[in-house]
C-alpha positions in Angstrom: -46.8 -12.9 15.7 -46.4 -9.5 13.6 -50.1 -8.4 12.8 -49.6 -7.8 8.6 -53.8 -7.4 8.2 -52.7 -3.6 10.2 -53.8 -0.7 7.9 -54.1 -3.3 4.7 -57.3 -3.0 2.4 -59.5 -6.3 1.7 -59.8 -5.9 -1.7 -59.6 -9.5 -3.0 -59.1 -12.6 -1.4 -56.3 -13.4 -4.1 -53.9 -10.9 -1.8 -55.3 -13.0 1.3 -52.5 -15.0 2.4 -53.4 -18.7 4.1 -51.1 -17.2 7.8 -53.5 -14.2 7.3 -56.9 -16.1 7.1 -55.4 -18.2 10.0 -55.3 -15.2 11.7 -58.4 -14.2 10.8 -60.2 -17.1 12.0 -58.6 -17.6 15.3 -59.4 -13.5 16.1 -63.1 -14.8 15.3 -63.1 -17.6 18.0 -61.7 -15.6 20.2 -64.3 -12.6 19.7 -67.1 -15.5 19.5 -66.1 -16.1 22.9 -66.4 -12.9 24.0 -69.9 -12.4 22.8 -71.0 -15.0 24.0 -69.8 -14.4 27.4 -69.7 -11.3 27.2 -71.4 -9.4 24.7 -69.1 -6.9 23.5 -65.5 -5.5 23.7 -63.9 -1.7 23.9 -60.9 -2.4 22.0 -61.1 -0.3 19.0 -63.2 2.3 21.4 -62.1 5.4 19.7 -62.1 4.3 15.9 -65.3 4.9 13.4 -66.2 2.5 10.4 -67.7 4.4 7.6 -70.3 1.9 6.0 -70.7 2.8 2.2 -73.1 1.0 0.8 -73.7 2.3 -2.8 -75.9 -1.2 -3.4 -78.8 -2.9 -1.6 -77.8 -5.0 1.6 -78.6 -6.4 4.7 -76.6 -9.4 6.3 -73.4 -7.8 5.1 -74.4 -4.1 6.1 -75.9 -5.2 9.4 -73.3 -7.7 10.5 -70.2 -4.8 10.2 -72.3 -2.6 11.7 -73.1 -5.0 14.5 -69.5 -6.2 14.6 -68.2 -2.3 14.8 -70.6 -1.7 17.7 -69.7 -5.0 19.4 -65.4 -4.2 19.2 -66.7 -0.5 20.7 -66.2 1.2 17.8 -68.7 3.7 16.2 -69.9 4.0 12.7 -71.2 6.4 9.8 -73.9 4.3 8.6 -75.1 5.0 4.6 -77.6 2.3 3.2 -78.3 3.5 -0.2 -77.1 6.7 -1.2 -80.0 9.0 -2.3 -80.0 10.8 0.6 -76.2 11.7 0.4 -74.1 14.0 -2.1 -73.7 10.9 -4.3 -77.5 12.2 -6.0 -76.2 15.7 -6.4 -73.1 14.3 -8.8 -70.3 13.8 -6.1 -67.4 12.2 -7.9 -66.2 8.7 -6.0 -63.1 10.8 -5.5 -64.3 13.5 -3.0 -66.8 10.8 -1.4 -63.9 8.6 -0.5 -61.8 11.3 0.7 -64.5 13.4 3.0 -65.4 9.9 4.6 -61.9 8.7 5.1 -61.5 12.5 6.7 -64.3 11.5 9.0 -63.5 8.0 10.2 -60.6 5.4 10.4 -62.0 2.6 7.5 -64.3 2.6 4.7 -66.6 -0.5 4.0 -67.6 -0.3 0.4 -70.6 -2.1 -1.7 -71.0 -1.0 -4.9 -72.8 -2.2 -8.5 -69.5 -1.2 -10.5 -66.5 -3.8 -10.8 -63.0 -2.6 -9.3 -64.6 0.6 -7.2 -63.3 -0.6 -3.8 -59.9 -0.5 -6.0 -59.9 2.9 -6.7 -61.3 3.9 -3.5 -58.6 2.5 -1.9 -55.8 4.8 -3.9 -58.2 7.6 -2.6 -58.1 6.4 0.7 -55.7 7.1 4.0 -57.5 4.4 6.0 -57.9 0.4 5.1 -61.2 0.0 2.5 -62.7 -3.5 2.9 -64.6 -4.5 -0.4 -68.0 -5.8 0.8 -69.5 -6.2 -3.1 -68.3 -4.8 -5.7 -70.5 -5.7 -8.9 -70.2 -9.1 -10.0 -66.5 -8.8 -9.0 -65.6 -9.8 -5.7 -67.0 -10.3 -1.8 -64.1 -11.2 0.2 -65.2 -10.9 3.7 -68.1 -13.2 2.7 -65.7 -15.9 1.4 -63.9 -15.6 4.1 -66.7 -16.8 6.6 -67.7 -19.2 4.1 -64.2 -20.5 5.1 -64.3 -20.1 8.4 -68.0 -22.1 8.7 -66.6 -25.0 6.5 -63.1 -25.0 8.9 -65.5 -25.8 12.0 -66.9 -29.0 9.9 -63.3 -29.8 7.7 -60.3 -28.5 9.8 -58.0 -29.1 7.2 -60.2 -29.0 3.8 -57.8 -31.7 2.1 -59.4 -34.5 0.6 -62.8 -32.4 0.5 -65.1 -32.1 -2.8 -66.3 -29.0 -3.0 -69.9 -28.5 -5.2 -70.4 -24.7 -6.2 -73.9 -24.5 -7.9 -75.9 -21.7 -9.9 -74.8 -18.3 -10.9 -71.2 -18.6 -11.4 -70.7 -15.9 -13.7 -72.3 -13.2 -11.7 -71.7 -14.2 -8.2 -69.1 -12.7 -6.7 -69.3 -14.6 -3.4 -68.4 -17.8 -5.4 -65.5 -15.7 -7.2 -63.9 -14.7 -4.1 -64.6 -18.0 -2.6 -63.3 -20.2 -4.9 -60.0 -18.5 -4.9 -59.5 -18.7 -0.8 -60.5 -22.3 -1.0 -57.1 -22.4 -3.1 -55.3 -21.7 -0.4 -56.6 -24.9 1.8 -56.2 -27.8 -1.6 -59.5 -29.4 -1.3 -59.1 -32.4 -3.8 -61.9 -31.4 -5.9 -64.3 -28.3 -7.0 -66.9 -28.9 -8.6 -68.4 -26.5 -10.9 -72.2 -27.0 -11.8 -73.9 -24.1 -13.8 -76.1 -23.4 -17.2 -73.1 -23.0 -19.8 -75.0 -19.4 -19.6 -73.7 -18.8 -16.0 -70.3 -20.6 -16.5 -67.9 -19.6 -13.9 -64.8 -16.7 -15.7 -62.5 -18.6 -16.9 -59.8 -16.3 -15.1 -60.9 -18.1 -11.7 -61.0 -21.4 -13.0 -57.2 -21.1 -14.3 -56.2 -19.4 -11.0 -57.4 -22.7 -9.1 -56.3 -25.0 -11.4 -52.8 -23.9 -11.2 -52.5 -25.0 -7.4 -53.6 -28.0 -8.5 -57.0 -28.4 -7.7 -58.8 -30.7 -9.8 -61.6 -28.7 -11.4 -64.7 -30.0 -13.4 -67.2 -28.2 -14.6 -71.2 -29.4 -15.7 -74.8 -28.4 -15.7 -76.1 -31.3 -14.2 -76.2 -31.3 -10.1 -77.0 -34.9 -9.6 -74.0 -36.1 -11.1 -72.2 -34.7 -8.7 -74.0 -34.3 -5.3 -73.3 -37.8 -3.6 -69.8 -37.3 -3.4 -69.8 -33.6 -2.5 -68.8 -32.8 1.5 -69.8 -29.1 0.8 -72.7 -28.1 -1.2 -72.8 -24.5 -2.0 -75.6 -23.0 -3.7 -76.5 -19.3 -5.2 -79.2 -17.7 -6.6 -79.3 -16.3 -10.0 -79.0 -13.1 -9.7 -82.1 -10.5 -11.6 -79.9 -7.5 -11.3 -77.5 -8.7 -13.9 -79.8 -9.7 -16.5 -80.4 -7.6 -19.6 -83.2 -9.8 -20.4 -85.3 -10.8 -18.1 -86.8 -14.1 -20.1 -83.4 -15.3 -20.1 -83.3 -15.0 -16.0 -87.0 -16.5 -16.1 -85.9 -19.4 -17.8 -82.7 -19.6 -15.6 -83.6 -19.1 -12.1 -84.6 -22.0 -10.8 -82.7 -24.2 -13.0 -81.0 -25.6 -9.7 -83.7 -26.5 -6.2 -82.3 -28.4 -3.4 -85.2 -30.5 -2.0 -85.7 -33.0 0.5 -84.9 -35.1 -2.5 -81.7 -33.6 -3.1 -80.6 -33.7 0.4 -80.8 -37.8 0.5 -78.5 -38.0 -2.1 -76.0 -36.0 0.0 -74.1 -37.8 2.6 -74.5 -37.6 6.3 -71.5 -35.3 7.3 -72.2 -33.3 3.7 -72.7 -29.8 5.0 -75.9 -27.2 2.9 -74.4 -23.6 2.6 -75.8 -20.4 0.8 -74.5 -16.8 1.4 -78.2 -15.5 1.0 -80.7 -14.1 0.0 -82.1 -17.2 -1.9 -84.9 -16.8 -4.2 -86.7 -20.6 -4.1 -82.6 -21.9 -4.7 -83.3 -23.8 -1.3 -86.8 -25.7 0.1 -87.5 -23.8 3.1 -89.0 -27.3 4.3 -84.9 -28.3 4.7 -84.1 -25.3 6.7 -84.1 -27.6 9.8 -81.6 -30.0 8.5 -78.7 -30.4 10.4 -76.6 -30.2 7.9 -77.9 -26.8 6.3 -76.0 -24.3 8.1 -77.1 -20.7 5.8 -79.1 -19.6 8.7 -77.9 -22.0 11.8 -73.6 -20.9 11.5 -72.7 -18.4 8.2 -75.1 -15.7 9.1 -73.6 -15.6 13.2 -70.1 -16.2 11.8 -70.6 -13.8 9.1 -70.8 -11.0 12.4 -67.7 -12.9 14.2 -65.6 -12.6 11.2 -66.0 -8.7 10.5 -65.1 -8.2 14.0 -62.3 -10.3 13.2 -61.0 -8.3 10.3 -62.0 -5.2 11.7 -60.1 -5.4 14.7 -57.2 -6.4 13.0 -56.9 -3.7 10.3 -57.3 -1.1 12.8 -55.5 -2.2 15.7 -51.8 -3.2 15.2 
């Protein structure tokens, strides 16, 4: 089978095709394997990820640089960028184009919407969009995918409960979009109308024919849900912090919370959470944050990885 993720940017998980994400996902079993046999592989021994990180991280910086390191590859690590050019007024521009110079692909976090966009035109090399603002997260939606494949093969028939910040969360904006591809029967939207998801998401979902429904109330919806994904609401993209204060914890899953949910119902959160989740859960089967997405989150970068730069 013709490889198209060779040399193609990750942008957006609406130019994500379903064969692609197939693709995806089997490359990640496979590379699974491997570590866990194994270890590591050579087979992009030769190439060098630039990590770009303009915005705080730490799964999603670690795990590429862990999955770089593990495929053989090396990397240009930047965490933060006070100690680069950036401070001294480098235009996005020359930065893109000295690091694409430098290495083979650019991974790219960044507090402005649309950047990974741009630094794509500016770009030789594939760009993979690891946060972009309250825009997008692909590569996180597409573990999220992965991890709820391994418990729903086929998705279909599914309800789907997305819960908290829905306006600013980008994982839940690039997720909810790739779950198009796989027609759960329902998403549930549950939010403060404050934090309501864009309306440009909903519409995109709706038109596969998805039934969507949207409320602020999580018990309404929790006893028929088979994936319960939470988020935190996010500080950084308040203006007012008393309107975050009276926000944030809005929506807690408890112990009390988790009998309502039924026995094959699976817990997921693309982290950090900030009290969105009772630690006293954690060692519930069926909460899989820290038990499957953070390990698959490293699987599925090498996944990508491997397959942008190795045709």
């Amino acid at each position: 089978m013709k490889n198209t993720l060779f040399g193609k940017d990750i942008l957006s998980t609406r130019n994500i095709t379903k064969d692609e994400a197939s693709s995806i996902f089997r490359r990640a079993d496979e590379l699974r394997e491997i570590v866990q046999t194994k270890g590591s592989t050579d087979i992009l021994r030769g190439k060098i990820l630039t990590a770009l990180f303009y915005e705080p991280s730490s799964r999603t910086y670690a795990s590429f640089i862990s999955a770089m390191q593990r495929l053989g590859g090396g990397i240009i690590p930047l965490n933060g960028m006070t100690n680069t050019s950036v401070a001294k007024g480098e235009t996005l521009e020359d930065t893109i184009h000295v690091f694409d110079s430098y290495g083979d692909c650019i991974v790219m976090r960044h507090p402005e919407v649309g950047t990974s966009v741009k630094a794509a035109v500016y770009a030789k090399g594939p760009v993979v969009n690891a946060g972009d603002g309250t825009g997008e997260h692909p590569t996180q939606a597409l573990l999220d995918v992965y991890t709820i494949r391994r418990h729903f093969p086929s998705l279909q028939g599914t309800t789907v409960t997305l819960v908290g910040d829905l306006l600013n969360g980008r994982t839940v904006h690039s997720l909810i979009m790739l779950l198009a591809l796989y027609t759960p029967s329902r998403i549930n939207l549950v939010s403060p109308n404050e934090l309501r998801m864009p309306e440009e998401y909903v519409a995109y979902v709706q038109k596969t024919g998805i039934r969507v429904s949207q409320t602020d109330i999580l018990n309404d919806v929790v006893s028929t849900t088979d994936v319960l994904y939470a988020t935190r609401v996010q500080k950084e993209r308040f203006s007012d912090v008393k309107v975050y204060e009276r926000l944030k914890h809005r929506y807690v899953i408890t112990r009390d919370t988790m009998k309502l949910l039924k026995k094959d119902t699976i817990l997921m959160h693309p982290l950090p959470r900030v009290g969105e989740i009772s630690p006293d859960i954690d060692g519930d089967p069926r909460a899989l944050y820290l038990r499957e997405q953070v390990p698959n989150g490293m699987y599925v970068r090498m996944a990508v990885l491997s397959l942008i730069l190795k045709k």
